[in-house]
N, CA, C and O atoms as a CHARMM CRD file, in Angstrom:
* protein
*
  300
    1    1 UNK  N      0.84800  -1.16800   0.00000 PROA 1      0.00000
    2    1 UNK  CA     0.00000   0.00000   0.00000 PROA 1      0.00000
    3    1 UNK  C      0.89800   1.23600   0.00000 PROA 1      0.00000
    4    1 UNK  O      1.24300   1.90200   0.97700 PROA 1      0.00000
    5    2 UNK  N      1.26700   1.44600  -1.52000 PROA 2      0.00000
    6    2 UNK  CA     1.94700   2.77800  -1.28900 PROA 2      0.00000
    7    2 UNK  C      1.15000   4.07200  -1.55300 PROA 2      0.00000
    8    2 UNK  O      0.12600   4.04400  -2.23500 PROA 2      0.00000
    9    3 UNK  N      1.59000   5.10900  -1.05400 PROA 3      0.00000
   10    3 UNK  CA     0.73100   6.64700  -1.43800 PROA 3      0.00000
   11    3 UNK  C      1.61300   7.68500  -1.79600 PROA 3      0.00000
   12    3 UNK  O      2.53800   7.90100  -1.01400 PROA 3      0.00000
   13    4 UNK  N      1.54900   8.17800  -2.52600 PROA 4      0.00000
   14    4 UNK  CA     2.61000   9.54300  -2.61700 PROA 4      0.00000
   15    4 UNK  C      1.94800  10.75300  -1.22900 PROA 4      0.00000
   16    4 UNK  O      0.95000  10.74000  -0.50900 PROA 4      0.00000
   17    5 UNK  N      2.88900  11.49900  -1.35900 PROA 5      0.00000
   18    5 UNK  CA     3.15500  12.28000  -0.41900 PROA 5      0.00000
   19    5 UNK  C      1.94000  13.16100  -0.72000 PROA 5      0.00000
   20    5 UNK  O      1.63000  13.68900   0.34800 PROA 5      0.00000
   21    6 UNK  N      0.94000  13.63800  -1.89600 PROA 6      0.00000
   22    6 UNK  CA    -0.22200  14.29500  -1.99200 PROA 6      0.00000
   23    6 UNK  C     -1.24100  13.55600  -1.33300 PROA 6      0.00000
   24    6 UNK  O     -2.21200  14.11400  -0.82100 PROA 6      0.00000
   25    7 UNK  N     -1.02500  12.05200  -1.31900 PROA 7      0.00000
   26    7 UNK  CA    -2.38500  10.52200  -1.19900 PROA 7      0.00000
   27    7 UNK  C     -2.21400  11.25500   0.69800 PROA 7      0.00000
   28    7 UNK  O     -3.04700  11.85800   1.37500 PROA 7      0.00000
   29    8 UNK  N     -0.90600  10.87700   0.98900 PROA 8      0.00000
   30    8 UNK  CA    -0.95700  11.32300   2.66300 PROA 8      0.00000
   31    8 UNK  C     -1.63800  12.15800   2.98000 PROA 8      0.00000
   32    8 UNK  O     -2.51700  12.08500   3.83800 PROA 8      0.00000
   33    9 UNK  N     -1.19400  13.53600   2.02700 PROA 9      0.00000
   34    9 UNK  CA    -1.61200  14.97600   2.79700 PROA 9      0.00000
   35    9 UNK  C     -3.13300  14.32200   2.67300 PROA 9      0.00000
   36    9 UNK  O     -3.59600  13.84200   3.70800 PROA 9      0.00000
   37   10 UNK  N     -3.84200  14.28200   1.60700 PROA 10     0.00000
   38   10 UNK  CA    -5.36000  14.20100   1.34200 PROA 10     0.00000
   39   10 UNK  C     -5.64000  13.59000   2.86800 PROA 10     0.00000
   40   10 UNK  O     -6.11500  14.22700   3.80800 PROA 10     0.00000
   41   11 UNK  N     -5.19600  12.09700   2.87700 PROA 11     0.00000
   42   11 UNK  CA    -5.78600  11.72400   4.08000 PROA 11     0.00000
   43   11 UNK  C     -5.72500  12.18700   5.20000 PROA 11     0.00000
   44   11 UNK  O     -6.63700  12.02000   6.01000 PROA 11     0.00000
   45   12 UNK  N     -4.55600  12.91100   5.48800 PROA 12     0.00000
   46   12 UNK  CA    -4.91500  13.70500   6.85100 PROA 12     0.00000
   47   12 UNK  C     -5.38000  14.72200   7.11400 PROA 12     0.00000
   48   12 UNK  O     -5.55400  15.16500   8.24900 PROA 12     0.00000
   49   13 UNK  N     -5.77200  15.47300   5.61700 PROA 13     0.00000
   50   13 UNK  CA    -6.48000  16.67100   5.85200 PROA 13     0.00000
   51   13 UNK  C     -7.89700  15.76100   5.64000 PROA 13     0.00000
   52   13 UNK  O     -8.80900  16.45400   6.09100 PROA 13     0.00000
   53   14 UNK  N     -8.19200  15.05800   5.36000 PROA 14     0.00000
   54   14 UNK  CA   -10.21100  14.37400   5.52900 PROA 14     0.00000
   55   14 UNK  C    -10.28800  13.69900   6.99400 PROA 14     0.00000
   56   14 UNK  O    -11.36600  13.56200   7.57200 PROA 14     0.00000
   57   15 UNK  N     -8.95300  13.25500   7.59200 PROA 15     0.00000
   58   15 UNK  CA    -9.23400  12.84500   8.86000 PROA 15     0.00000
   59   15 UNK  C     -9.51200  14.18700   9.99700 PROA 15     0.00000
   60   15 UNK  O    -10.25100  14.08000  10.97600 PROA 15     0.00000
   61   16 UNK  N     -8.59900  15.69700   9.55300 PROA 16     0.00000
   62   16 UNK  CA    -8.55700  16.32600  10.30900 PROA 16     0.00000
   63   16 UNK  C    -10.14900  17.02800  10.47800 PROA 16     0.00000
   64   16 UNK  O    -10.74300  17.38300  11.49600 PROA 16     0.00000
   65   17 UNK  N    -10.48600  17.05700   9.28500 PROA 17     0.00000
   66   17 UNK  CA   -12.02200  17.67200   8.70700 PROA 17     0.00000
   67   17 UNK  C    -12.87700  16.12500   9.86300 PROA 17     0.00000
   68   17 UNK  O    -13.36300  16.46200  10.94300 PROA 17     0.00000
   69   18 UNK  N    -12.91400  15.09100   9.57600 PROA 18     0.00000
   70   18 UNK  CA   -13.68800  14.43400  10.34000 PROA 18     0.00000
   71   18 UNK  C    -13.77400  14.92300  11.69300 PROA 18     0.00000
   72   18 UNK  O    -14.73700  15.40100  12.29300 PROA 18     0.00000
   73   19 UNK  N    -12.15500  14.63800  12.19600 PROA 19     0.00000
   74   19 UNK  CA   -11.91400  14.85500  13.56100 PROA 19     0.00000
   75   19 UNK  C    -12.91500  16.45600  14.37900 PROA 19     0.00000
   76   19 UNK  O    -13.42500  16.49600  15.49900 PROA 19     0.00000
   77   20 UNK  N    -12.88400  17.70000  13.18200 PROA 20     0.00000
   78   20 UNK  CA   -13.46400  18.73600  13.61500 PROA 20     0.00000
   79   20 UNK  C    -14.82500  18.25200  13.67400 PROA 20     0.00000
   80   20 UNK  O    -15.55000  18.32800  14.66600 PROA 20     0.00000
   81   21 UNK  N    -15.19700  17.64600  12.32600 PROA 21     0.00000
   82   21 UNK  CA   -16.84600  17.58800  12.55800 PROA 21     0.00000
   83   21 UNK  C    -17.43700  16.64900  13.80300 PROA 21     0.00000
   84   21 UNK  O    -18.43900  16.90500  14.47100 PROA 21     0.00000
   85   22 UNK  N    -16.71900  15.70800  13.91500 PROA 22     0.00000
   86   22 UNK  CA   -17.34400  14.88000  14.92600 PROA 22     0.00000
   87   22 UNK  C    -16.73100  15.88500  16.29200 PROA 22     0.00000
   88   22 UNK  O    -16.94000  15.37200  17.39100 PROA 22     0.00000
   89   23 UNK  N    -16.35000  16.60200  16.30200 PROA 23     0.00000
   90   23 UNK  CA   -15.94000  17.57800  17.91800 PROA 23     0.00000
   91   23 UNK  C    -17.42700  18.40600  17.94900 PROA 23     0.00000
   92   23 UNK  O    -18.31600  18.38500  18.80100 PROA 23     0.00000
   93   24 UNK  N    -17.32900  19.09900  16.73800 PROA 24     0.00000
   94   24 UNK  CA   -18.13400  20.47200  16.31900 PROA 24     0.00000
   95   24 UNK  C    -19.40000  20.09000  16.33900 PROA 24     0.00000
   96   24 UNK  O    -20.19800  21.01300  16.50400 PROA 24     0.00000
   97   25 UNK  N    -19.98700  18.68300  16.18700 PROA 25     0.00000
   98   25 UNK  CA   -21.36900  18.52500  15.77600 PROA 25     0.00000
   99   25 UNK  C    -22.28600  18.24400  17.08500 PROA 25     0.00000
  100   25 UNK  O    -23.49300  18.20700  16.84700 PROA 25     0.00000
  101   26 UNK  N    -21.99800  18.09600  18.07400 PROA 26     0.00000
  102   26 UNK  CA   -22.61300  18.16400  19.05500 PROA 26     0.00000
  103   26 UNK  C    -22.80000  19.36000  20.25500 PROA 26     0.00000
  104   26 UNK  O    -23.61400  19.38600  21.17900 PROA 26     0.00000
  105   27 UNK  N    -21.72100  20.35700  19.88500 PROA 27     0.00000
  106   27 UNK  CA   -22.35100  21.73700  19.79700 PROA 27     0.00000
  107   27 UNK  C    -23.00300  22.28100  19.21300 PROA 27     0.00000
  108   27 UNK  O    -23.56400  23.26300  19.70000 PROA 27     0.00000
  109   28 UNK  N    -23.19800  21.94600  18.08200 PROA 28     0.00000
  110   28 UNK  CA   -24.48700  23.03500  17.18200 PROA 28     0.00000
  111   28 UNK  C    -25.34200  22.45000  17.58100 PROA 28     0.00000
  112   28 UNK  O    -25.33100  21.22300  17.47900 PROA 28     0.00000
  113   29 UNK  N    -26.68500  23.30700  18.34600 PROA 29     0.00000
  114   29 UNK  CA   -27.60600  22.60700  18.49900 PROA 29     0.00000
  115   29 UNK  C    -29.15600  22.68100  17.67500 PROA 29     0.00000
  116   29 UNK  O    -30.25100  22.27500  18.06500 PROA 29     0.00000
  117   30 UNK  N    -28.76900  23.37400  16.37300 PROA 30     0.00000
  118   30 UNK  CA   -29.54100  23.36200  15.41500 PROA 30     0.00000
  119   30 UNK  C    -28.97600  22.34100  14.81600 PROA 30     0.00000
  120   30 UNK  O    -27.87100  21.84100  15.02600 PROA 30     0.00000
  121   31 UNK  N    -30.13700  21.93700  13.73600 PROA 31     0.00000
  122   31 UNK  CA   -30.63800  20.74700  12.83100 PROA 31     0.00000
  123   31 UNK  C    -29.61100  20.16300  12.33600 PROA 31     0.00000
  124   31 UNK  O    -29.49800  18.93700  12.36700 PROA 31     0.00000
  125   32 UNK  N    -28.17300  21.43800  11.48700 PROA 32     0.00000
  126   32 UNK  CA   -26.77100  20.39200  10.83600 PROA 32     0.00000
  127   32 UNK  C    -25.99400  20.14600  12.11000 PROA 32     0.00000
  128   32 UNK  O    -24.87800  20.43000  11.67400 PROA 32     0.00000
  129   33 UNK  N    -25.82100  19.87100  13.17200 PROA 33     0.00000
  130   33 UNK  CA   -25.15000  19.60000  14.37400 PROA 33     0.00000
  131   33 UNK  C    -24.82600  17.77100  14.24400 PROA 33     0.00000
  132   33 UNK  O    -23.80400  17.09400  14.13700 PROA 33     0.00000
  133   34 UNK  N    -26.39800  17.45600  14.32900 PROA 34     0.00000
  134   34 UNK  CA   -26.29400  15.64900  13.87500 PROA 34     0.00000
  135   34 UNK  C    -25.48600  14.82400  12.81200 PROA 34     0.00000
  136   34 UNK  O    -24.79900  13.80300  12.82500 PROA 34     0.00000
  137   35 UNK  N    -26.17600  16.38600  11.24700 PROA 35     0.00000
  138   35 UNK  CA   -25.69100  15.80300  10.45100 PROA 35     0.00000
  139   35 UNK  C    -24.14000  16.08100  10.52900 PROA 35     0.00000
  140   35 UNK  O    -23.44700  15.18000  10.05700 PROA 35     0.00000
  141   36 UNK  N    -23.48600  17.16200  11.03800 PROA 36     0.00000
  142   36 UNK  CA   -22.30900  17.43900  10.94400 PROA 36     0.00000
  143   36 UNK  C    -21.17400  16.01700  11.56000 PROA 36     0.00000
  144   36 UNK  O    -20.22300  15.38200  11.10500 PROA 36     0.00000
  145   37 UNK  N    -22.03400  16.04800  12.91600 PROA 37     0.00000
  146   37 UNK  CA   -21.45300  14.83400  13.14700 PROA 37     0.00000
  147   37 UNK  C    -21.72900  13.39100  12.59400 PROA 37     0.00000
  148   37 UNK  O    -20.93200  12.53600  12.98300 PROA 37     0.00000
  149   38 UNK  N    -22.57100  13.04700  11.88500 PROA 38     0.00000
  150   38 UNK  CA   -22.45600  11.35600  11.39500 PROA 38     0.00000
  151   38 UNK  C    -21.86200  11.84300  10.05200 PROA 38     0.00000
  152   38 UNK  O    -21.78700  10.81600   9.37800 PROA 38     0.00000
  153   39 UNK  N    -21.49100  12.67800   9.45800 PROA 39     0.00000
  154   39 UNK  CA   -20.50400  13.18500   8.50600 PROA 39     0.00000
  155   39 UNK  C    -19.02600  13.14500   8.91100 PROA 39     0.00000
  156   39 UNK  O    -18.14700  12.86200   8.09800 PROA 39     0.00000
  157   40 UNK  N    -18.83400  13.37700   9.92700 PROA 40     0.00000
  158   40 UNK  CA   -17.39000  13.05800  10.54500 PROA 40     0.00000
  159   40 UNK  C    -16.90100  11.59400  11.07500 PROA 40     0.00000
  160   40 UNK  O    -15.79000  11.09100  11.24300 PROA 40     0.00000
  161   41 UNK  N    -18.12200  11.18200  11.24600 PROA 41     0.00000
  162   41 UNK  CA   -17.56700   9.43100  11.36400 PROA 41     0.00000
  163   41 UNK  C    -17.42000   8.88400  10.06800 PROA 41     0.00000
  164   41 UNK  O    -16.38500   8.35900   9.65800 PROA 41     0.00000
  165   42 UNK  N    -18.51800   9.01800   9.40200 PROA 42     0.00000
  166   42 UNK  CA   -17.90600   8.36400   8.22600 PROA 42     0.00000
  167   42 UNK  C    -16.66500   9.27500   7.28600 PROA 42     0.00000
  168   42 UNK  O    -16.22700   8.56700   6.37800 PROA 42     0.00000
  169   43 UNK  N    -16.10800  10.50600   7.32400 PROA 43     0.00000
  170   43 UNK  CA   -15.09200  11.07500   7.34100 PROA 43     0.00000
  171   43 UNK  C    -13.99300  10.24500   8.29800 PROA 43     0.00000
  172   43 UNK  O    -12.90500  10.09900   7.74100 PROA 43     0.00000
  173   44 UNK  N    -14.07900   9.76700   9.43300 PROA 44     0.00000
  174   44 UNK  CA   -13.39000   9.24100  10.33400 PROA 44     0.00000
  175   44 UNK  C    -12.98900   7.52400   9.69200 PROA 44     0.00000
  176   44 UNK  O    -11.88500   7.01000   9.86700 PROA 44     0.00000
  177   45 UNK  N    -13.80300   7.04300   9.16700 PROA 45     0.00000
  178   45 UNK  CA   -13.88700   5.33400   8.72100 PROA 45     0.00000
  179   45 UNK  C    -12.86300   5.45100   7.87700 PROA 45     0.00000
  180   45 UNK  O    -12.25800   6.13000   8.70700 PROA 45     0.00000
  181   46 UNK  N    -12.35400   5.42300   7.26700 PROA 46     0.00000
  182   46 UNK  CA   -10.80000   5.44200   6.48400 PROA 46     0.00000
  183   46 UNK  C     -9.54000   4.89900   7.23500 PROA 46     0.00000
  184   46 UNK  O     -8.78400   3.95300   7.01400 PROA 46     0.00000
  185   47 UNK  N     -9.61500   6.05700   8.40600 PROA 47     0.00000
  186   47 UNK  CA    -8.41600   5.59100   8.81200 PROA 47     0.00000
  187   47 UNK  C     -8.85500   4.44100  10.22700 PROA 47     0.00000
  188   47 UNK  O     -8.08700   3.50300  10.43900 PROA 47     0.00000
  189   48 UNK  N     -9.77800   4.57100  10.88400 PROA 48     0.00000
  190   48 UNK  CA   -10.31500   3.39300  11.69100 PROA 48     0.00000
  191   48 UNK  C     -9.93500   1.73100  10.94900 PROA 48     0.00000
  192   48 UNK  O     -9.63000   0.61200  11.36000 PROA 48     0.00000
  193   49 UNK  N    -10.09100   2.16900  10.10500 PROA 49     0.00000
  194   49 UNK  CA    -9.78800   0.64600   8.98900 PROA 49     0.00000
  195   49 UNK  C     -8.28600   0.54700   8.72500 PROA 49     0.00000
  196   49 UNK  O     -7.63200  -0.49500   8.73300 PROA 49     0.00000
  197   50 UNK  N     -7.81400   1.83600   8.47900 PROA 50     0.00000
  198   50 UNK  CA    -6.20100   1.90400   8.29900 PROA 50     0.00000
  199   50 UNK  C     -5.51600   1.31800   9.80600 PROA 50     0.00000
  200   50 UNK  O     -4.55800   0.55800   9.94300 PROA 50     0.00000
  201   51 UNK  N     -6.12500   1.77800  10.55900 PROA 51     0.00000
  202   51 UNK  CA    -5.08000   1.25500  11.68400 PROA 51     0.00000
  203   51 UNK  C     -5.80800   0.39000  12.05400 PROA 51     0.00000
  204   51 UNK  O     -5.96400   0.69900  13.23600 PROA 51     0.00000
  205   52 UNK  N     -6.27500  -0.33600  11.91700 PROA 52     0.00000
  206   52 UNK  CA    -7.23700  -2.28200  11.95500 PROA 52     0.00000
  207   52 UNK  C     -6.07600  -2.88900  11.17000 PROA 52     0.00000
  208   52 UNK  O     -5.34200  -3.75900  11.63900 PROA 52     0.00000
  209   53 UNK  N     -5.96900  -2.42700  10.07100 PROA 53     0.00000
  210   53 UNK  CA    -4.80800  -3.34200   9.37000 PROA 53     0.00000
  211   53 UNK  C     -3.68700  -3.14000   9.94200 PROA 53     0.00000
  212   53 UNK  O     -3.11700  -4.15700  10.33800 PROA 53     0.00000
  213   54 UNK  N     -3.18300  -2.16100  10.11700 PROA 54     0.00000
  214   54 UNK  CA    -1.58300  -2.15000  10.69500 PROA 54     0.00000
  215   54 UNK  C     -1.74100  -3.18200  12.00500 PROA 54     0.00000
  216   54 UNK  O     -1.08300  -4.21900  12.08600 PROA 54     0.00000
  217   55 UNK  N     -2.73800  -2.73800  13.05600 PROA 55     0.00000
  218   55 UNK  CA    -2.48000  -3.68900  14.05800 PROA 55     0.00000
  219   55 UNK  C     -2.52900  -5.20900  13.77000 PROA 55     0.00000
  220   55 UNK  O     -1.84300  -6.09600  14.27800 PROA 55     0.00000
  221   56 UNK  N     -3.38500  -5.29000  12.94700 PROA 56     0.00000
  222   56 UNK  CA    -3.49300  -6.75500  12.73000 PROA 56     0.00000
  223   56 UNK  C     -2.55800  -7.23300  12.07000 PROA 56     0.00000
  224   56 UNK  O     -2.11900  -8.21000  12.67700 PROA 56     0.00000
  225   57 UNK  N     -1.71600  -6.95300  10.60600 PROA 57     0.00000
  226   57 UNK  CA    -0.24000  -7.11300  10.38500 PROA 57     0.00000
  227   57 UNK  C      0.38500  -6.95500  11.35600 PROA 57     0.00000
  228   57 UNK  O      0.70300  -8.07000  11.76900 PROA 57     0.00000
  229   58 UNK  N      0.94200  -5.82500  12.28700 PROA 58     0.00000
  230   58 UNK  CA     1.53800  -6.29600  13.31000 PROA 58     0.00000
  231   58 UNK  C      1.34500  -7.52000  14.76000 PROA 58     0.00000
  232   58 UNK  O      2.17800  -7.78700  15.62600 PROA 58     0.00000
  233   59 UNK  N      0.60400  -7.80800  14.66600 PROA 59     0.00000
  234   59 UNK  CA    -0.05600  -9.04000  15.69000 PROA 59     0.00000
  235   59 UNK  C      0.45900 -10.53700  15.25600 PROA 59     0.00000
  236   59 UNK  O      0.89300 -11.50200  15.88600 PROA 59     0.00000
  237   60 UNK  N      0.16000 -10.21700  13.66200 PROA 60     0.00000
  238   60 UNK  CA     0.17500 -11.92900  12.61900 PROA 60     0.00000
  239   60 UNK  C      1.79200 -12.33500  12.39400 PROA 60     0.00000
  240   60 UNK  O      2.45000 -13.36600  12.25300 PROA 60     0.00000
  241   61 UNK  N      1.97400 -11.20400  12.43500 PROA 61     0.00000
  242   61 UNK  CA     3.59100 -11.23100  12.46400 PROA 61     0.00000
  243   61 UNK  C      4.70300 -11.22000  13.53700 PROA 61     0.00000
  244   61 UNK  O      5.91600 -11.03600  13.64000 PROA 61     0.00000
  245   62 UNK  N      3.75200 -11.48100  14.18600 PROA 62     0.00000
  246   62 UNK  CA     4.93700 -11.36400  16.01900 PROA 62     0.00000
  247   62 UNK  C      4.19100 -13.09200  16.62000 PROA 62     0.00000
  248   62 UNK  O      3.45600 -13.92200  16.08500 PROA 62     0.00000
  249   63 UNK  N      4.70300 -13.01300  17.63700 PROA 63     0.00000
  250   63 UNK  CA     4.92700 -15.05000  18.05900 PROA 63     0.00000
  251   63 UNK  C      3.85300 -14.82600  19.01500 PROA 63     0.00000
  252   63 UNK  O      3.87100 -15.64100  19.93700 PROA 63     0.00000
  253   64 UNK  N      2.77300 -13.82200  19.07300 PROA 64     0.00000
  254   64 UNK  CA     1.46600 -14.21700  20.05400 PROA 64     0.00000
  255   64 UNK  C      0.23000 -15.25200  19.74700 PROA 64     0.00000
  256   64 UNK  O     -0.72700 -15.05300  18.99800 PROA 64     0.00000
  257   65 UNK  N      0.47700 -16.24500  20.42200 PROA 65     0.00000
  258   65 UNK  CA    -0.90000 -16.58200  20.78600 PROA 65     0.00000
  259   65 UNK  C     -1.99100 -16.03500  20.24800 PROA 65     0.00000
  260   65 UNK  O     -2.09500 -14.83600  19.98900 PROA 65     0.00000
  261   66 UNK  N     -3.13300 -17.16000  19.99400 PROA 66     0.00000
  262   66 UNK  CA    -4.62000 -15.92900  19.64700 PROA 66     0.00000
  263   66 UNK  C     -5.22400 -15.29100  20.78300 PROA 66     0.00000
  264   66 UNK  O     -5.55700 -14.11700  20.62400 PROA 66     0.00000
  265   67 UNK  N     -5.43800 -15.84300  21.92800 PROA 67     0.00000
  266   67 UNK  CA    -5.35400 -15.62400  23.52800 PROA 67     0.00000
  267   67 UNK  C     -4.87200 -14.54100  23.51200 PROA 67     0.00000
  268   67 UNK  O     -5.57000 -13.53900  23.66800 PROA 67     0.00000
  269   68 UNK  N     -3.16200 -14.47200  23.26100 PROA 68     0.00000
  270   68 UNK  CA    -2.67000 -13.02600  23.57600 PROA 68     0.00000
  271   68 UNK  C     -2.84400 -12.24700  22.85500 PROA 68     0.00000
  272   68 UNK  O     -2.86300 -11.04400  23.11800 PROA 68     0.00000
  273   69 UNK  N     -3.07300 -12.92700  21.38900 PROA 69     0.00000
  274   69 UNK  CA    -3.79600 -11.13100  20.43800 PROA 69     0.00000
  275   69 UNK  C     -4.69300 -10.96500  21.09500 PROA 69     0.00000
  276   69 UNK  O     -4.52700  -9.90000  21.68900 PROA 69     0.00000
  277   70 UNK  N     -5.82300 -11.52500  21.41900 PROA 70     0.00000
  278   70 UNK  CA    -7.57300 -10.81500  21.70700 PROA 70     0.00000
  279   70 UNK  C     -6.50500 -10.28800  23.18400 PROA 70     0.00000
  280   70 UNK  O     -6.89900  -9.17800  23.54200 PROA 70     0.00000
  281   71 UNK  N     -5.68000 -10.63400  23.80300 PROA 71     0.00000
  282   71 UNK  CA    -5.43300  -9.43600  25.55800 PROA 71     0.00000
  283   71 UNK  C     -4.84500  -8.32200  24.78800 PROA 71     0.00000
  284   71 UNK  O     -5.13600  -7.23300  25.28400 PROA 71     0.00000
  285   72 UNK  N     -4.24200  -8.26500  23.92000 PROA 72     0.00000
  286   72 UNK  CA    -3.53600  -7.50500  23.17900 PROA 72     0.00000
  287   72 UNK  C     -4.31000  -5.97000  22.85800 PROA 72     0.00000
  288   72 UNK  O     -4.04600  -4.85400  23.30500 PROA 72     0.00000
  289   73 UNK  N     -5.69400  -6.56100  21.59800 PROA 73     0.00000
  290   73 UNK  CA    -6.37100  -6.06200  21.51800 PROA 73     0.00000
  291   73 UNK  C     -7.33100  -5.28600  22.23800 PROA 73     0.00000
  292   73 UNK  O     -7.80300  -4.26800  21.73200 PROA 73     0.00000
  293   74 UNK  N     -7.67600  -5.70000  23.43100 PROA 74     0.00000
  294   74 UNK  CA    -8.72100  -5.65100  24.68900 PROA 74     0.00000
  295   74 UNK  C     -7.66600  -4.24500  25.32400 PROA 74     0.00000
  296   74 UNK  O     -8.08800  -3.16500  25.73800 PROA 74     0.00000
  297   75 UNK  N     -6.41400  -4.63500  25.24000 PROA 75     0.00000
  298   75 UNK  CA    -6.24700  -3.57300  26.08400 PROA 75     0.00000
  299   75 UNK  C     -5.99200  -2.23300  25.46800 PROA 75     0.00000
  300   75 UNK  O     -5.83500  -1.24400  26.18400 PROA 75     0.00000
């Protein structure tokens, strides 16, 4: 999974935009407040999935137990 250095910026400027909306949307307490925020989670789902994979490549690839991945995970 490679990205050039524009693929990065993009993603961390849509994570940073999530990150505001899901802060911002439960202060507005008019009508776009909700939508602002379930706009920022799914703004947010990108990288929630991005770091699911890294951990899980890193887990499959080290000498734990499935036991100790799920304590792994849990904690």
């Amino acid at each position: 999974m490679l990205m050039s250095w524009r693929g990065w910026t993009a993603f961390a400027v849509v994570q940073l935009v999530g990150a505001f909306c899901v802060w911002s949307g439960p202060r507005i307490l008019s009508a776009s407040g909700p939508v602002l925020f379930l706009s920022g989670l799914v703004l947010l789902a990108p990288g929630g999935v991005l770091s699911l994979v890294i951990v899980e490549k890193l887990l499959w690839s080290s000498r734990l137990t499935l036991s100790g991945m799920t304590w792994v995970e849990l904690a």
